[in-house]
KOLMAR-504216 format. One record per residue: residue in three letters; x, y, z of N, C-alpha, C, O in turn. Coordinates in steps of 0.02 Angstrom, whole numbers, plus 50000, padded with zeros to 5 digits. Layout:
BEGIN
ALAXYZXYZXYZXYZ
...
This chain:
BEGIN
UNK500204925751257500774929951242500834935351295500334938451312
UNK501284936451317501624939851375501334949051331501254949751271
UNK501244954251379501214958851347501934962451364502174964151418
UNK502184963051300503014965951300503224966751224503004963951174
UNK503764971951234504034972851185504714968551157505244969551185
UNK504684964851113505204959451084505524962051026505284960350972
UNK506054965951029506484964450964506214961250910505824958950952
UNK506034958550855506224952950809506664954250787506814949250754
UNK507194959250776507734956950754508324955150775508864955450745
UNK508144952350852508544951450883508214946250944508594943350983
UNK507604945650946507384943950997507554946151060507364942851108
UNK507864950751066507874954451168507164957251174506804960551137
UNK507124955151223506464958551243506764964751288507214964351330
UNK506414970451270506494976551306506154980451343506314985751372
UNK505614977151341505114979251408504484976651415504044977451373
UNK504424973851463503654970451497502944973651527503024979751527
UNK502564972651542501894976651554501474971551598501244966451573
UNK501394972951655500684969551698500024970151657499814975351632
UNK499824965751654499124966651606498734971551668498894970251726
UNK498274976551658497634976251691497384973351736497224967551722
UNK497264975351793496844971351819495934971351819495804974351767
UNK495494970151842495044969951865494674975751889494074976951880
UNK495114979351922494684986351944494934991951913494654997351923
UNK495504991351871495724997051829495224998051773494915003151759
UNK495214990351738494874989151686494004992351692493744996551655
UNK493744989451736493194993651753493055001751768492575005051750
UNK493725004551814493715012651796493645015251734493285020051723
UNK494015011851683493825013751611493355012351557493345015051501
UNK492845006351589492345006251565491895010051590491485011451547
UNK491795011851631491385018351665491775024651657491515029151689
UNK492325026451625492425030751608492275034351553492195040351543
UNK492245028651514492175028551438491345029951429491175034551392
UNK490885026151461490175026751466490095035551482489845039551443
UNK490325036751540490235043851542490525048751502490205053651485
UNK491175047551482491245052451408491015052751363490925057951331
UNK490835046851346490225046551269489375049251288488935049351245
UNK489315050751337488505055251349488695061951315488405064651267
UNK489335064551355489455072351316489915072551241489905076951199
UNK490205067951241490735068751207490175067651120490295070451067
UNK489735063851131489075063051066488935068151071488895070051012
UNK488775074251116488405080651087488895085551060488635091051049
UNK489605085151046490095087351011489675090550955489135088550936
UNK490015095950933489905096750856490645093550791491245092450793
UNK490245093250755490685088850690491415094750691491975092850673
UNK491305100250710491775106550689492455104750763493045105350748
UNK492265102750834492315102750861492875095750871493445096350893
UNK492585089850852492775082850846493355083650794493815079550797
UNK493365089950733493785090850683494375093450715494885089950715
UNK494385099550743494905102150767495495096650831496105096850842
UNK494985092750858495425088250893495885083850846496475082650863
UNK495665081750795495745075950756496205078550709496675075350687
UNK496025085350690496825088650640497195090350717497765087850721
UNK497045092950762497675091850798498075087250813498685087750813
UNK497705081950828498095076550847498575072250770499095068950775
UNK498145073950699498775073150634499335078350650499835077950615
UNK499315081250679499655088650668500385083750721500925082650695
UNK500265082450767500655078750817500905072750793501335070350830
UNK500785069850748500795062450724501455063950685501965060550681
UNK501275070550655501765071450614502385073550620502855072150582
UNK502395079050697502985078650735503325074850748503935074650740
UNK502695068350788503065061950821503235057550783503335052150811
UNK503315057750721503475051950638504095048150648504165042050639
UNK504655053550672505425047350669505235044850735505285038650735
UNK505055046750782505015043550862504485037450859504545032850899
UNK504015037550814503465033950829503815028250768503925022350783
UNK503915030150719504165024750679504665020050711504545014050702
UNK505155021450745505555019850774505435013050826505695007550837
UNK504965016450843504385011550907504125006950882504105001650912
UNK503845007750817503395003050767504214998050747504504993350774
UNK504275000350714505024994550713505424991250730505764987150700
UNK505434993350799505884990950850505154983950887505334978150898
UNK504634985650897504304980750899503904976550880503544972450910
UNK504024978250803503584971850762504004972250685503804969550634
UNK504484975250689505144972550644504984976450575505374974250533
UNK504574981150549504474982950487504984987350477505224990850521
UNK505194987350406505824993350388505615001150393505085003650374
UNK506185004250425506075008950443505575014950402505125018250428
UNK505805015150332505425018450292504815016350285504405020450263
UNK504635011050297503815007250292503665012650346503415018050330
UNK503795011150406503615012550457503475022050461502955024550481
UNK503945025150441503665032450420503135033050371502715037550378
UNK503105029350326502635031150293501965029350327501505033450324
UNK501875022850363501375022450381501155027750442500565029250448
UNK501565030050479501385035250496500885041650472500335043850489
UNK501325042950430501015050350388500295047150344499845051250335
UNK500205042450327499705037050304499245041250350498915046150332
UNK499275038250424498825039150469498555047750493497995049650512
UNK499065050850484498885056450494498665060950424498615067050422
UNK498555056950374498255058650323497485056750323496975059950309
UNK497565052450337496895049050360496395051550401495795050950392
UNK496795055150464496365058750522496075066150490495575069150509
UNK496555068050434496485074250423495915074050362495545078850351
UNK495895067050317495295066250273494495067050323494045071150311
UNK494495061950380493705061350408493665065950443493095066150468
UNK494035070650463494005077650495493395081150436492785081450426
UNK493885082950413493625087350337493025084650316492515088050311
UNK493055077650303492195077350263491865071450331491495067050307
UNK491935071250384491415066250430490685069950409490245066850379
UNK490605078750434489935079050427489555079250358488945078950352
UNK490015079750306489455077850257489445070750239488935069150210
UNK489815066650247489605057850254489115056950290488755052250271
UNK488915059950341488335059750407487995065250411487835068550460
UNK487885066350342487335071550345486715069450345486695064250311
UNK485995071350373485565069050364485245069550298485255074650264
UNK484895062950279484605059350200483775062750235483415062850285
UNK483855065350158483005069350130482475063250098482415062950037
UNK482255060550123481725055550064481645060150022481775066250023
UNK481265054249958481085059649906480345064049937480065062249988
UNK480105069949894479585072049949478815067049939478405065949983
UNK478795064549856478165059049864478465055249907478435058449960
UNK478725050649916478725044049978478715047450056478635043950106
UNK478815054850060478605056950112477825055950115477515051750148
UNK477575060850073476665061250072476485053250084476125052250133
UNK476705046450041476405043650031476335038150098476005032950105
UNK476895042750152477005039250234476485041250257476195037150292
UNK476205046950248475895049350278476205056450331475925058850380
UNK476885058450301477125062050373477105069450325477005069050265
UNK477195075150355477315080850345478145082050302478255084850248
UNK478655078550352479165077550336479645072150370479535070350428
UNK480245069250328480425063450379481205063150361481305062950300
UNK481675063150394482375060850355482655054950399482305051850439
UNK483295053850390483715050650404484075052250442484465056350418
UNK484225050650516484865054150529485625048550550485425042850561
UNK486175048950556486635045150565486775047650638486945053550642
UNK486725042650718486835044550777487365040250790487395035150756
UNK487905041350843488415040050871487945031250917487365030850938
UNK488335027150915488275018950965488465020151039488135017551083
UNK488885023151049489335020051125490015018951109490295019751055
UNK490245017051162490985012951164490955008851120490485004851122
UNK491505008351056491735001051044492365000251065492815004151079
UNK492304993451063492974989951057493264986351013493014981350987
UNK493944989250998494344989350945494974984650958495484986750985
UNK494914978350937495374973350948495824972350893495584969050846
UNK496544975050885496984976750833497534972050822497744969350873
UNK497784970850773498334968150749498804969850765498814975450789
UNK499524965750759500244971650747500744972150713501334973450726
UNK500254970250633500744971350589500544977150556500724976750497
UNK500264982350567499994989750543499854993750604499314996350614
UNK500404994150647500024994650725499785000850740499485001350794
UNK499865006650699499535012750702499025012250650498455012050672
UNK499105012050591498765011550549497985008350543497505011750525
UNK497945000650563497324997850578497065000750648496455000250655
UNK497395003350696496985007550756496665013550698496135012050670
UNK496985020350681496825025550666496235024750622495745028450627
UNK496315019650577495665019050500494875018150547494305020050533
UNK495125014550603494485015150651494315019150709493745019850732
UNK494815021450727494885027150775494575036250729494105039750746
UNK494935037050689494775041850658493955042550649493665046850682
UNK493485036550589492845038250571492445037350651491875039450660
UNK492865033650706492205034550770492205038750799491705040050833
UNK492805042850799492795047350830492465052250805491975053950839
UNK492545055550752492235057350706491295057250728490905061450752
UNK491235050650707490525050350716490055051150798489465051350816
UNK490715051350831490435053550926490375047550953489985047351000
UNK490635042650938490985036850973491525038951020491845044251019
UNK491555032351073492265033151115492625025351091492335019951090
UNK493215026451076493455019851074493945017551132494305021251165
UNK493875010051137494055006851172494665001951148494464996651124
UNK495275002751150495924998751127496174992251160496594992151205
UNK495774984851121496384980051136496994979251103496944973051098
UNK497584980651072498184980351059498354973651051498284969651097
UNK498584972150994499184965751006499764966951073500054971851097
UNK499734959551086500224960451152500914961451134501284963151180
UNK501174960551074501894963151059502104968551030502674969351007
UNK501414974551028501604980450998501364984651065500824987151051
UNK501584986451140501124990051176501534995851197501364998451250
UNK501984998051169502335005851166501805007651104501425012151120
UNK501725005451049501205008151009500395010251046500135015851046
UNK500105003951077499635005451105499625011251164499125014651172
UNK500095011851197500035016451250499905025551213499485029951223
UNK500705024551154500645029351113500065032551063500145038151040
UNK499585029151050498935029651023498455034851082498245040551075
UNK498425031051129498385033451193498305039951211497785043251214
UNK498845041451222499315050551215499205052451180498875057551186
UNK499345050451124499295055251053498635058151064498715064251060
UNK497885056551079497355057551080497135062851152496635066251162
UNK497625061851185497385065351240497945071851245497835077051277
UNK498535070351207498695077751211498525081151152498715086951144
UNK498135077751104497725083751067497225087751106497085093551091
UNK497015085351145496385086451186495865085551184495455090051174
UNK495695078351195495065074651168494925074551255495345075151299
UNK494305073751260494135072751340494385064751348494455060451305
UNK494485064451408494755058351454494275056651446493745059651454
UNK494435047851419493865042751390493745044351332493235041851309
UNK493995047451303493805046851221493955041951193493595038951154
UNK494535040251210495115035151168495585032051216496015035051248
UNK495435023951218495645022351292496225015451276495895010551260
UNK496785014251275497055009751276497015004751333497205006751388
UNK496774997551326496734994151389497354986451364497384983251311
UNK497664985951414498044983251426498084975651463498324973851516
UNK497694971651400497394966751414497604958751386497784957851328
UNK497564955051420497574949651362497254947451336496714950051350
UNK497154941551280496534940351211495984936651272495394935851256
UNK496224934651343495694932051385495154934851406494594932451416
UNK495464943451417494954947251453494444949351392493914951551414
UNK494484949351332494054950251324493274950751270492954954151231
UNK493324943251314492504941951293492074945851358491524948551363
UNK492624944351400491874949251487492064958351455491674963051461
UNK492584958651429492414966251414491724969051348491454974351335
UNK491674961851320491274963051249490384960951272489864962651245
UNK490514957051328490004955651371489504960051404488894959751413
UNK490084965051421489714970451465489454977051429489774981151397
UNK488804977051444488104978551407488504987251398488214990651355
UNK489014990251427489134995951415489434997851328489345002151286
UNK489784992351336490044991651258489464990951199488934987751202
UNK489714994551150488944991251125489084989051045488724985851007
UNK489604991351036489904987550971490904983950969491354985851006
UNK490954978050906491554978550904491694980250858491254981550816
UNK492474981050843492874978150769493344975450785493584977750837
UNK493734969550753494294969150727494574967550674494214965950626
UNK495274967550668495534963850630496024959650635496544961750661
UNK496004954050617496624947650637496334942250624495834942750588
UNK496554935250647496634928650605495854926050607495344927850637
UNK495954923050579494984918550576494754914750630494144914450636
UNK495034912350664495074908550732494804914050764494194914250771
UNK495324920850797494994926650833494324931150802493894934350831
UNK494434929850733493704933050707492944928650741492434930650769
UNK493174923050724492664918350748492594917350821492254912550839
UNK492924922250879492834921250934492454926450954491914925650983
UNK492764933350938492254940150950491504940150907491064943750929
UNK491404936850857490904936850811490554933050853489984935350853
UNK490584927350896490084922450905489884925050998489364924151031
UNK490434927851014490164931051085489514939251072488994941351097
UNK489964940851024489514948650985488684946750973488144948850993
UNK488944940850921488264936850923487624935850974487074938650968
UNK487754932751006487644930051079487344935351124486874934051162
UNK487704942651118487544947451142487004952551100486654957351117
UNK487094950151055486734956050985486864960150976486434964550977
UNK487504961950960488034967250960488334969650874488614965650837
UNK488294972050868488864974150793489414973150774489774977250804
UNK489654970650748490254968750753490724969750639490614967750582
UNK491134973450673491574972650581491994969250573492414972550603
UNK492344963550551492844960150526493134961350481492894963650429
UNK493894959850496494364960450432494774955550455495094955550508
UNK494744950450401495074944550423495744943650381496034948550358
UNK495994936150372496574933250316496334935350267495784937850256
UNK496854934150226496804935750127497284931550113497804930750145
UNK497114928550061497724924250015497544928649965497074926349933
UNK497734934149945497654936649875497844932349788498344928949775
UNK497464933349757497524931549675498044938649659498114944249682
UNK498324934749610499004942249583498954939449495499464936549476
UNK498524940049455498204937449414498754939549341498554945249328
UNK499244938049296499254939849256499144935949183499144929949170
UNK499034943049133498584938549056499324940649017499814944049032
UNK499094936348954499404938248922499754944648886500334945148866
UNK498934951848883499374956148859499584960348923499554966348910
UNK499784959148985499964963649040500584965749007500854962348962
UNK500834971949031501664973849028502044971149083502044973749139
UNK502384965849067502844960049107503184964849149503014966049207
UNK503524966849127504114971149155503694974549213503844972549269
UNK503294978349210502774981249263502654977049321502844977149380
UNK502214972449280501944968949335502314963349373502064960449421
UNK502824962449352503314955849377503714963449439503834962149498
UNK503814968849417504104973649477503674973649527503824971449583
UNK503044976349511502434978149575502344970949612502124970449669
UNK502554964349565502294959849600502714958849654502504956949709
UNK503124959549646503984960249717503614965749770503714964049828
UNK503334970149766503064975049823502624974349831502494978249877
UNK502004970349814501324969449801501444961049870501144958949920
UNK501904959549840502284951849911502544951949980502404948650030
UNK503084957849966503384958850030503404966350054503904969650070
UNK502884968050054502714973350086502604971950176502294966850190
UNK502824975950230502864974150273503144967850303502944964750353
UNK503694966250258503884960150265503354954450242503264949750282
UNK503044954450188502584951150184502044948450234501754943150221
UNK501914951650284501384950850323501084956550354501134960450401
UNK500604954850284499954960050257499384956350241499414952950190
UNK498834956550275498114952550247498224955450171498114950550135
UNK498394961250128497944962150066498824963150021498884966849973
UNK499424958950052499834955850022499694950249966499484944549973
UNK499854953449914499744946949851500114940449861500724940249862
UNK499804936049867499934928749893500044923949838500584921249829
UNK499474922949798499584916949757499494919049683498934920749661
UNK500074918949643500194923149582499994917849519500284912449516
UNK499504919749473499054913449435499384919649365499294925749357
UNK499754914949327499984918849282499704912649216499714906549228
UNK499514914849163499054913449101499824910049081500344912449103
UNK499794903849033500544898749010500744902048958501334901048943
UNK500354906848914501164909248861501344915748882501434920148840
UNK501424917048952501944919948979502024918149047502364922149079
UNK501804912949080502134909649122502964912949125503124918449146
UNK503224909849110504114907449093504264915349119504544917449170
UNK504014918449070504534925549044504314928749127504764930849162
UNK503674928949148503604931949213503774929449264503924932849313
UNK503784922649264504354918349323504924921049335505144922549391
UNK505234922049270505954924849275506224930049299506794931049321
UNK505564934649291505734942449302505574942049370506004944849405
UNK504974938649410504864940149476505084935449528504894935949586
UNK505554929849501506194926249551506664932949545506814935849596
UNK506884935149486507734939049500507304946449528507654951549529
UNK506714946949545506534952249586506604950249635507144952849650
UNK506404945849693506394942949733507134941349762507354944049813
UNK507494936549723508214936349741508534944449760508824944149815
UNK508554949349738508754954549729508624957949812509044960949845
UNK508104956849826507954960649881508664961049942509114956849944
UNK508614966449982509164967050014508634966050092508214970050112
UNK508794960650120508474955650183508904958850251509434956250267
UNK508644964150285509294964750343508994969050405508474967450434
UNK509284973150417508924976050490508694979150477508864982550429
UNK507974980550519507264984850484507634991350502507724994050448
UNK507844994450541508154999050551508715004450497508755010650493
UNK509124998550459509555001550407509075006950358508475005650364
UNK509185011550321508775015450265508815009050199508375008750156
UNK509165006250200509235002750124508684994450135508444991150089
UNK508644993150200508294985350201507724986350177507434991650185
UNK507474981350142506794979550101506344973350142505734972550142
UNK506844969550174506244965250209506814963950268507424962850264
UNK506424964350313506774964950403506514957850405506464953550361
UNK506314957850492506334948750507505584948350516505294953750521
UNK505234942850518504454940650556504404942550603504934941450633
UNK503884946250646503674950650697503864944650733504474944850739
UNK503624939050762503394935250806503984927650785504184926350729
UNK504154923950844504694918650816504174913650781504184910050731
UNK503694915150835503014907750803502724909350738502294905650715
UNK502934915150704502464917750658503074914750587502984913550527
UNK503664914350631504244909750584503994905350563503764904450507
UNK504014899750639503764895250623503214890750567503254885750531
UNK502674896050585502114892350570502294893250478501984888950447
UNK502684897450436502864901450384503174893350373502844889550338
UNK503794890850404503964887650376503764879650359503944875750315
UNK503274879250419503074872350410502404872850356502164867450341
UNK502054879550321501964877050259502454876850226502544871450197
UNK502934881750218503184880350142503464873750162503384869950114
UNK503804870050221503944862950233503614856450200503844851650169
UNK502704859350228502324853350187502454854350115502544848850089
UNK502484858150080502344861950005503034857649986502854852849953
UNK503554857449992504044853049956503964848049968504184843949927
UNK503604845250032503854837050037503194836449991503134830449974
UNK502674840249964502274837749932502344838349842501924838249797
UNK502934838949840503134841649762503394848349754503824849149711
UNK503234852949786503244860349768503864858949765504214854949797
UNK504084865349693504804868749688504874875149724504384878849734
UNK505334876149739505634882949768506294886649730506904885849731
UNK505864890849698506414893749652506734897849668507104900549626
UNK506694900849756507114904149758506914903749849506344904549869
UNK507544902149899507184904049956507034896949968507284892049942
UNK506564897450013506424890450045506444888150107506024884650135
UNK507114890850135507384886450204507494894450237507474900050210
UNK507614892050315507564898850367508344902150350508844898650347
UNK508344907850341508944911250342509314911850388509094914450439
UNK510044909450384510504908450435510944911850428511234909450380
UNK511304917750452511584924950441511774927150514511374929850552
UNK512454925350528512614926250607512444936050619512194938350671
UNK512584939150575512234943350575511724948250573511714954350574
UNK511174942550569510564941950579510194937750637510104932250610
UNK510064937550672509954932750722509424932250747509274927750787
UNK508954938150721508114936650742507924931850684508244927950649
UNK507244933750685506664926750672506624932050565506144935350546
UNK507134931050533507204932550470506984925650438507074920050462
UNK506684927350379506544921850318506834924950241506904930850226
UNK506934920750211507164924550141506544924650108506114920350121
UNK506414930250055506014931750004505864924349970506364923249935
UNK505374918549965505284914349924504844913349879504304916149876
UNK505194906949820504344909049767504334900549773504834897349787
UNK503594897049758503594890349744503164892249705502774896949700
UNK503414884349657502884883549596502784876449607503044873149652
UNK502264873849547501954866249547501734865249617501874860249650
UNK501354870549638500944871049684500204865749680499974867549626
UNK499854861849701499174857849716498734860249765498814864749806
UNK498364857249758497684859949809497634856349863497234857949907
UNK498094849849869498124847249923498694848949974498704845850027
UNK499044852549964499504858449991499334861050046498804864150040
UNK499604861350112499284866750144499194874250134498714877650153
UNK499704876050102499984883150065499364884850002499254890049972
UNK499154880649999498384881749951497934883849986497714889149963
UNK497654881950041497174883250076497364888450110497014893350099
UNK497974889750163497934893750232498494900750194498814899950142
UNK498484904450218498724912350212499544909450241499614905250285
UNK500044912650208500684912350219500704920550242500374925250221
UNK501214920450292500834927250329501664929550342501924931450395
UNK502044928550255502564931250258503014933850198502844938050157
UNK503494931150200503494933050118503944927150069504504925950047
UNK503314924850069503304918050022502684919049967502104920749975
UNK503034917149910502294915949860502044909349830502364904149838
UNK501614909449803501564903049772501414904549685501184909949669
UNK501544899549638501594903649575501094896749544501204890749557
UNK500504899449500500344893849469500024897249392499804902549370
UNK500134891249372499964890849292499334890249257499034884949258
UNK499074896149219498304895049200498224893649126498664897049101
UNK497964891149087497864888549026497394894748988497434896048928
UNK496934898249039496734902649008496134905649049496174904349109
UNK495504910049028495334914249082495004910149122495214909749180
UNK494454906449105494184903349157494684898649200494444896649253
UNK495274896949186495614893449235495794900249269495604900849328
UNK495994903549251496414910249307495814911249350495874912249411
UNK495064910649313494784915049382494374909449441494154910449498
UNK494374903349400494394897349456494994895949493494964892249542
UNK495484898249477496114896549518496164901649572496374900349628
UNK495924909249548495844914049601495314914649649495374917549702
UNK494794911749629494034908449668494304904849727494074906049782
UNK494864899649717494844891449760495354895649794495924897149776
UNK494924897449861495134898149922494604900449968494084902649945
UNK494684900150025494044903250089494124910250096493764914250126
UNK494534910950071494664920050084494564923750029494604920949974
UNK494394931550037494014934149986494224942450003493774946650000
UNK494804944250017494894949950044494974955849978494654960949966
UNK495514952749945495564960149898495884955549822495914949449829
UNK496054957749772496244953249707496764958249681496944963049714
UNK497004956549612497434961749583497444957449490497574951449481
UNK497354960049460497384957849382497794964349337497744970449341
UNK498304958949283498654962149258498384961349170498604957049132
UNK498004965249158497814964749089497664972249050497474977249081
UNK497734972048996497404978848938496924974248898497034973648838
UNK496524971848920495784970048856495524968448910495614964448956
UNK495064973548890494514977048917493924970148924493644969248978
UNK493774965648864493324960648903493464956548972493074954249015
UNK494154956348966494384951749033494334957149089493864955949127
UNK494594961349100494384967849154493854967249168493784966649229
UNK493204967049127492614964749144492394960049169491954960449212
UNK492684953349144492554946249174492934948249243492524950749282
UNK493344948149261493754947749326493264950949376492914947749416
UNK493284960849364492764963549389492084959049406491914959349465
UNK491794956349376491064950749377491274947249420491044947949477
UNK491674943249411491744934449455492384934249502492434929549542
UNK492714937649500493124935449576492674940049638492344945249645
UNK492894934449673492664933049733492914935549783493104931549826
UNK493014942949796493604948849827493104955449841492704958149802
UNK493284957149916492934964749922493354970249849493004972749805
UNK493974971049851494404974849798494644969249739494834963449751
UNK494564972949664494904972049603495314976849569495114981049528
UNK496014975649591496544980049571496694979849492496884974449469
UNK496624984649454496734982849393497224986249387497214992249402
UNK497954982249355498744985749334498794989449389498964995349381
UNK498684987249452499134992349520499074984549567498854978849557
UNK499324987349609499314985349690499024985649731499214990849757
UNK498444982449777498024982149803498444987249868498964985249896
UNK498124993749882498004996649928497534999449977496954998049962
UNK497595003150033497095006350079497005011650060497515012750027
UNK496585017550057496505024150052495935025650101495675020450123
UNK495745029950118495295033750169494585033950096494125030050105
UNK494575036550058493965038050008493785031149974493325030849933
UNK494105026149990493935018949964493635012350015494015010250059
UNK493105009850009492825004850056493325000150055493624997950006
UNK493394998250139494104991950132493654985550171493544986850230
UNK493464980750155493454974050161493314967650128493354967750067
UNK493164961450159493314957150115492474951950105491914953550125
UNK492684945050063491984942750067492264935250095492844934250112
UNK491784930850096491964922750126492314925850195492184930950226
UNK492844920250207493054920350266493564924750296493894923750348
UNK493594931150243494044936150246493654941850308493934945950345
UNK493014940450301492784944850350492024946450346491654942050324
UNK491724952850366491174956650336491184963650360491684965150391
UNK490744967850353490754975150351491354979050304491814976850269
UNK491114986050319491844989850294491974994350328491614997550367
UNK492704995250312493164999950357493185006450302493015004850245
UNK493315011550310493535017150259492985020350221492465017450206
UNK493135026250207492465028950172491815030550209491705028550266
UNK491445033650178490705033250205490445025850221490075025150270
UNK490555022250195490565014450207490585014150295490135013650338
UNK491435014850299491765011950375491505018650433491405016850491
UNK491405025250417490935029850468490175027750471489765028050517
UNK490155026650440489275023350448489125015650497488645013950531
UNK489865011750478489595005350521489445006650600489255002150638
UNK489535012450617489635012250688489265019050706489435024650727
UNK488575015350682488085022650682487545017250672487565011650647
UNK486785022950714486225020350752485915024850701485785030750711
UNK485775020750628485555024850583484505023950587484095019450585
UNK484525032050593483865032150629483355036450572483565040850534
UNK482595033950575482295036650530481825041650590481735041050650
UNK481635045750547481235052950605480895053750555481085053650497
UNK480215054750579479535054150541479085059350576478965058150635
UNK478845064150552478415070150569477745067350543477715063850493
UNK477145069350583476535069050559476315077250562476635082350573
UNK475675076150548475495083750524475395087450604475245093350609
């Protein structure tokens, strides 16, 4: 993929970028090495004031930066502010509490004596450079949730960018350096997915993260590997959107319409495959097709659109040739189905769809629809709902719509999900651990959880 900025709702491309070369790329890995010697002896008070400054700016730059976010990866405008202020909420949470998440741990004082030491704690130390290989369908958002706790913790980060969001990446960039973080704190590199395994290679780096498809998880994981490196994943999700019998329909058939096409439906912790219990099948079908139909499909830009077009034309594509296999294999489509053709629409748009009489021999069973399509299936009762929410490789986040309290419990127990949303919508927050289990990923992002992964957690032991 070319690094440039593409319309989707229009497909013009509006501006191109030379990748990096070779000796740029290396000024900034030696740049970055030398900022992180001083930039680790920071104080927590110090790392704070940069980090509310730079929310402080985020928040200025909200219509300009949203603007940017939309214009190159197609999300509606109001998504796009909010995720903004999201982020600069975020910077302003690990500001405030980084040093007591990384405060140093007291053993108890017997298991001290019984070491043998005088005294011994814990302390949480800063890694090095990582590198932060990002998505671009949250294109501020999944940078900042990891940008924020490393910085924080006296990390320098290192930015690969999706290649169709890189006015965002540059802007990440800036934002960090006209708060006044030292040069090399926070480095956008301008690369393609080629360069870099030799950037993950080189012994200066010393951890990764990303997040994106399972294919790229499985490429940084097995070079990280190889190297003995750290590495966090956040992969696909086919989410479970679970409802029982006593849920409040009306509720949950609404949230399930925003819980789908949020970001245009391409969201890893987007509710995907909706397993609704058979004596209310019917009545919640009904309510969450004429939610679905309802939506107003148009330019991410307007204040009133609810779902703009697919970031990427291939990301059309690949959207439609499941739901393609899914009918020629039986599936109904109760609403939606085929590519939206709207001379006044002319980027890479899909309509809101639902299929039912969904199978497991489906491709749409197995692989993540990475748009806004659902699939609807029918459970006889609990153990079918939570084997039906089990049968998949992905394990990112869940959502269950019930009031009896034993099933809250069963669900809680046995699905197979980092998050269990009970009567809400699977979201992100800064005070909540975000990842997934199976092939959704490993580690966590957020919380004392996601500041800790990227820390050289060290024990110090005094003798007499």
């Amino acid at each position: 993929m070319p690094i440039a900025t593409v319309n989707p709702a229009n497909g013009e491309t509006l501006k191109t970028y030379e990748a990096m070369g070779a000796e740029e790329t290396e000024r900034r890995l030696q740049l970055a090495e030398a900022t992180f010697r001083t930039y680790r002896t920071t104080t927590f008070a110090e790392r704070a004031r940069l980090l509310n400054r730079a929310a402080g700016l985020l928040d200025q730059d909200q219509e300009d930066i949203a603007r940017v976010m939309t214009t190159e990866m197609g999300k509606p405008i109001r998504q796009a502010r909010a995720e903004a202020a999201k982020c600069a909420k975020a910077m302003r949470w690990y500001a405030e509490r980084a040093q007591e998440l990384l405060a140093d741990e007291v053993p108890d004082d017997s298991d001290v004596r019984d070491s043998g030491a005088v005294r011994a704690r814990v302390r949480y130390r800063p890694l090095g450079p990582v590198l932060a290989v990002m998505p671009w369908n949250f294109p501020l958002w999944q940078v900042i949730r990891f940008a924020a706790p490393a910085l924080m913790a006296g990390n320098v980060g290192l930015l690969k960018h999706a290649s169709n969001v890189p006015q965002t990446a540059l802007y990440l960039e800036d934002l960090f350096h006209r708060a006044g973080c030292p040069e090399g704190a926070f480095q956008t590199l301008l690369i393609g997915s080629g360069a870099v395994e030799e950037i993950l290679r080189d012994e200066r780096v010393k951890a990764a993260t990303l997040t994106g498809s399972e294919p790229a998880g499985r490429a940084v994981a097995s070079v990280a590997g190889d190297m003995v490196k750290k590495t966090v994943l956040e992969l696909g999700g086919s989410d479970p959107y679970v409802v029982m019998p006593s849920a409040d329909l009306d509720r949950a058939a609404q949230i399930a319409v925003t819980a789908r096409v949020q970001n245009n439906g391409q969201s890893c912790i987007a509710a995907k495959r909706f397993i609704v219990h058979t004596d209310v099948y019917e009545a919640f079908a009904e309510r969450f097709v004429a939610g679905m139909k309802a939506l107003k499909v148009g330019d991410p830009m307007d204040e009133e659109t609810e779902v703009g077009p697919l970031a990427t034309e291939q990301g059309r594509t690949d959207l439609e040739e499941l739901v393609d296999d899914a009918t020629r294999s039986g599936a109904t489509a109760l609403c939606g189905g085929h590519r939206l053709r709207r001379p006044e629409l002319p980027g890479w748009y899909y309509p809101p769809t639902v299929l039912a009489d969904i199978t497991r021999e489906m491709r749409i069973h197995r692989e993540e629809a990475f748009g806004p399509v659902a699939t609807l299936y029918r459970a006889g009762d609990l153990d079918e709902a939570v084997l039906i929410a089990n049968d998949t490789p992905f394990g990112l986040s869940s959502n269950v719509w019930t009031r009896d309290d034993a099933e809250v419990e069963r669900f809680e127990r046995d699905l197979e999900a980092g998050s269990v949303y009970v009567n809400g919508m699977t979201a992100s927050h800064p005070a909540f651990p975000f990842g997934g289990a199976k092939r959704s990923g490993y580690g966590r992002e957020l919380s004392g959880h996601g500041i800790r992964e990227f820390c050289n957690i060290t024990t110090v032991w005094h003798g007499a």
